[in-house]
N, C-alpha and C positions, 0 to 999 in steps of 0.2 A: 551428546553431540558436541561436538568442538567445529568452533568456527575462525575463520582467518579473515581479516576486511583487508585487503591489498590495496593501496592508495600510490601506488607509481609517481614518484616526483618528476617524472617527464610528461606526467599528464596536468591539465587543470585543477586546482582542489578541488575536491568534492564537497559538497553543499548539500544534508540531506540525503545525500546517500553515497555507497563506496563502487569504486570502478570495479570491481570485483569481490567474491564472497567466497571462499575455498568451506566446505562445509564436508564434515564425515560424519557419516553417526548410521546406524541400519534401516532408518525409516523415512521417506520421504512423503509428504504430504501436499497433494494437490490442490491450490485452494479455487476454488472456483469463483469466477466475477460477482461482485458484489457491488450494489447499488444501495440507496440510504430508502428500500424497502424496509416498513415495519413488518411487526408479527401478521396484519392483515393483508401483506403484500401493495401495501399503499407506499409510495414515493414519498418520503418526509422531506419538510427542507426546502425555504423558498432562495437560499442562497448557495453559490458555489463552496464556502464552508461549512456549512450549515449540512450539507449534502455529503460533504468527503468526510466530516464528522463521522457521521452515521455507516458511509459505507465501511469507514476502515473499522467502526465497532463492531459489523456484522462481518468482517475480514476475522476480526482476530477470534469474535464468539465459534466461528466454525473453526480457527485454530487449536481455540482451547478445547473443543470439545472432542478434536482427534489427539489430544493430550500433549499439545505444543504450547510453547510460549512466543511473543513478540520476539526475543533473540534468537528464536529457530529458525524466522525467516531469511531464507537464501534471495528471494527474487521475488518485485513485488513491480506488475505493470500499472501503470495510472492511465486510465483510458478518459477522456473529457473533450467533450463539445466546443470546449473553448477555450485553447490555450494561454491566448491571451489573458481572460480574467484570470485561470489559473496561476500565469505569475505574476498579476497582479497585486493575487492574494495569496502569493508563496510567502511571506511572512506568517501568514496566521495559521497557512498550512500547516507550516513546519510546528508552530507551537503544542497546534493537535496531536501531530504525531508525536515529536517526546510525549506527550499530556498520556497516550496511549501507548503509544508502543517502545517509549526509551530512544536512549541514543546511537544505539548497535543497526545501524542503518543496513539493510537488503544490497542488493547492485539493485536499480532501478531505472524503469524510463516512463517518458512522459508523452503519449499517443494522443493526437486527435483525432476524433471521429466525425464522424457526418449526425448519428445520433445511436443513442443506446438503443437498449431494447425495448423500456420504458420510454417512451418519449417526454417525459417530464423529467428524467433525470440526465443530470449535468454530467458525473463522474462515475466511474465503477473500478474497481481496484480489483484483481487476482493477482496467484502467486504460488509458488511454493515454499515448502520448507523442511529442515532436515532437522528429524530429530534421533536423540539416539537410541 
């Protein structure tokens, strides 16, 4: 797969992630919502990073296991309860994700809900992504 990050200098920098992602390759990969569920389907995690920790690990586990990597990702929504903490705690966010997935950032947005599906959990992450 070959990917393009498109950053338009008539837009705002981007922070985190790219205004756009041009990706080719034969296979695309759906990734389905993920929440900071363990293997027992228990909610880990009594904080908002503590929580997008665990979901983007359980983002990328289902990545790799359809034989993708972190810079395969084209598009990744971040759904959460509470925008506000969210960037409150976009600093330590951000250090998670390089920590996990690099600096080859998705196009991305950042959604608030009313509540997940869990009711204990904060954030849930899906996505796609192209590989080739």
């Amino acid at each position: 797969m070959s990917t393009e990050r498109v950053n338009p200098s008539e837009l705002s920098p981007p922070a985190g992630f790219s205004h756009a992602v041009v990706a080719t390759g034969s296979r695309v990969v759906f990734l389905a919502g993920q929440t900071a569920l363990d293997t027992d389907g228990k909610v880990v995690g009594r904080t908002l990073p503590e929580q997008f920790g665990k979901a983007l690990t359980n983002l990328l586990t289902a990545l790799s296991a359809a034989g993708g990597t972190p810079s395969d990702l084209a598009r990744v929504t971040v759904y959460t309860t509470d925008v506000e903490a969210y960037r409150a705690h976009a600093v330590e966010l951000g250090r998670l994700w390089r920590a996990s997935a690099g600096r080859d950032y998705p196009a991305m947005a950042v959604v608030q809900v009313v509540r997940l599906w869990d009711a204990e959990a904060m954030v849930e992450l899906d996505g796609f992504a192209v590989l080739p």
